[in-house]
TORRO-323083 format. One line per 3 residues: their letters; for each residue x, y, z of C-alpha. Coordinates in Angstrom, 1 decimal. Example, Ala and Ser with C-alpha at 12.3 -4.5 7.8 and 13.67 -1.06 7.14 Angstrom:
as	12.3 -4.5 7.8  13.7 -1.1 7.1
***
This chain:
xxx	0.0 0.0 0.0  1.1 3.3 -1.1  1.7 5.8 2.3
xxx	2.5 9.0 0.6  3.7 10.5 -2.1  6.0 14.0 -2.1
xxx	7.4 16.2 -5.0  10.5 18.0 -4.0  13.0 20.1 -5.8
xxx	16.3 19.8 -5.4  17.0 22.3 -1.9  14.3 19.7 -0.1
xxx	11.8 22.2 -0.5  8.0 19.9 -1.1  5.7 20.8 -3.8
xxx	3.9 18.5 -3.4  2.5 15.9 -0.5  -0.4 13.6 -0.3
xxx	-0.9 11.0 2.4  -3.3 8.2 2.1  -2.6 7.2 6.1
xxx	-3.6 9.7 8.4  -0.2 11.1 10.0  0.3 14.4 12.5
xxx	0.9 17.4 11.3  4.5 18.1 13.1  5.4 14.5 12.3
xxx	4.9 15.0 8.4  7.2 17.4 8.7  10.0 15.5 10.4
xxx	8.9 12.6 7.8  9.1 14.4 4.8  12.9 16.1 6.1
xxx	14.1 12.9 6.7  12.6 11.1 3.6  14.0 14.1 1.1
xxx	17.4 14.0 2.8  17.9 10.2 2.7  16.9 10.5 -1.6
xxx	18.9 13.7 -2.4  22.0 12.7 -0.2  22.3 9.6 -2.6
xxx	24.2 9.2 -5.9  22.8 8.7 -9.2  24.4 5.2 -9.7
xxx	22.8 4.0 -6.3  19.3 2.3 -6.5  16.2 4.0 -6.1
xxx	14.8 2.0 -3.5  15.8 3.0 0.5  14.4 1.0 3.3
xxx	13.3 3.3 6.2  11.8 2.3 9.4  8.9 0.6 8.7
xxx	8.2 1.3 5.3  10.3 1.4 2.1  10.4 4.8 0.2
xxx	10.9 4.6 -3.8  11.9 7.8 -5.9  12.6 9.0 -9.2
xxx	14.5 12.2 -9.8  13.5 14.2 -13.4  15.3 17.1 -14.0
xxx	14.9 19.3 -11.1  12.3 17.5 -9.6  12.6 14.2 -7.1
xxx	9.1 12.3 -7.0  9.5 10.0 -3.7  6.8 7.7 -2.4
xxx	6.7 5.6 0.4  5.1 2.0 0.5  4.7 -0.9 2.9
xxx	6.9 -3.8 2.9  4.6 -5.5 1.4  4.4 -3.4 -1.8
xxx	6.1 -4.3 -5.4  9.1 -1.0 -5.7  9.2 -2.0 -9.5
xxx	5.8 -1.1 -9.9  5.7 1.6 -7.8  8.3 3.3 -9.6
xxx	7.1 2.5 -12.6  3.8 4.6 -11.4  6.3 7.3 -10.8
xxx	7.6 6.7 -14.5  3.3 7.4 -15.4  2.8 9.9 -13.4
xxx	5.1 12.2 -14.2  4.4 11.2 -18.2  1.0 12.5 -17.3
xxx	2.0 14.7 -16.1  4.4 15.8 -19.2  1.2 15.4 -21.6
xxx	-1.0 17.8 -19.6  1.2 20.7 -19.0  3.7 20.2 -22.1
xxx	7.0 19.5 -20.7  6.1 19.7 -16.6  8.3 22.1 -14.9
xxx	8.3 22.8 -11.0  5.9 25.9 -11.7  3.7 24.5 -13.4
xxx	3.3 22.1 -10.4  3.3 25.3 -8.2  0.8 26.9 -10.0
xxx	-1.6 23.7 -10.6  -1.5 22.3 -7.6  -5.0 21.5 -8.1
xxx	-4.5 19.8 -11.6  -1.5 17.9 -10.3  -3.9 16.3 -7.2
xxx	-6.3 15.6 -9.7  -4.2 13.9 -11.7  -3.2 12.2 -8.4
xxx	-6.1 11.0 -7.4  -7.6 9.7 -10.6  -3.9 7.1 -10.2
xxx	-4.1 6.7 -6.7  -6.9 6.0 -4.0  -6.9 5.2 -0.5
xxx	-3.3 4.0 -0.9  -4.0 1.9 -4.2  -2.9 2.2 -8.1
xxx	-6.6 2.1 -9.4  -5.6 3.4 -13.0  -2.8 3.8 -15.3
xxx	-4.3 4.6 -18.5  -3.2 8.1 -19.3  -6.1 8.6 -21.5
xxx	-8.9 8.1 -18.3  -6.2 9.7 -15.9  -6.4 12.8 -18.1
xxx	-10.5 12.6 -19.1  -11.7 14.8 -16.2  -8.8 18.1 -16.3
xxx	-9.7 17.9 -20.1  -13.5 18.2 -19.0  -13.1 20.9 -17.1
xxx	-10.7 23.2 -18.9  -13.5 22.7 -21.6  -16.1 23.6 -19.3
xxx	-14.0 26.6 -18.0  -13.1 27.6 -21.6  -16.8 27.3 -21.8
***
């Protein structure tokens, strides 16, 4: 099961954060320091996947931007960064070539995107097509 999943650039500062377990407020902030420190402080050559307390966290870095998640034990990493690999292709066919402002400035879009991949802790679709169905729907209601 997927915990959370964080976009941070490359000073640790978050863009992005959704949890699917509910998790305190001050400790999100220790967990997301600790989680970004532990994926930048690694080299390029070094695998993607980091065991961390109780959970495993998997992340992908793409230009300036490092997507991390963090799973269960139980959870496949292959896949999981493999849904990073979507994701941020989605991502890349929405906005045109993502950049960390467009993330800034769609937050909204981005958690859309989200949570059309991802609910409750669970991949539910990977079909960019579907994932990107209701942001078109709405820019064409909004273009009206």
């Amino acid at each position: 099961m997927i915990k959370f999943v964080l976009m941070v650039n490359q000073q640790g500062q978050t863009r992005l954060s959704k949890y699917y377990e509910p998790v305190e407020l001050s400790k999100r902030v220790a967990l997301e320091a600790v989680a970004v420190r532990c994926c930048l402080s690694r080299g390029k050559h070094q695998c993607s996947f980091v065991e961390y307390k109780d959970f495993k966290l998997v992340y992908r870095q793409y230009a300036a931007l490092y997507v991390v998640v963090g799973v269960t034990d139980s959870e496949n990493e292959l896949s999981i960064y493999e849904l990073i690999q979507n994701f941020v292709e989605v991502l890349d066919k929405y906005f045109s070539r993502v950049s960390e402002l467009d993330i800034m400035f769609n937050l909204e879009s981005v958690h859309i995107i989200l949570d059309e991949m991802i609910q409750n802790g669970h991949i539910v679709e990977t079909n960019k097509s579907r994932i990107l169905a209701p942001l078109i729907a709405i820019d064409k209601m909004a273009d009206g």
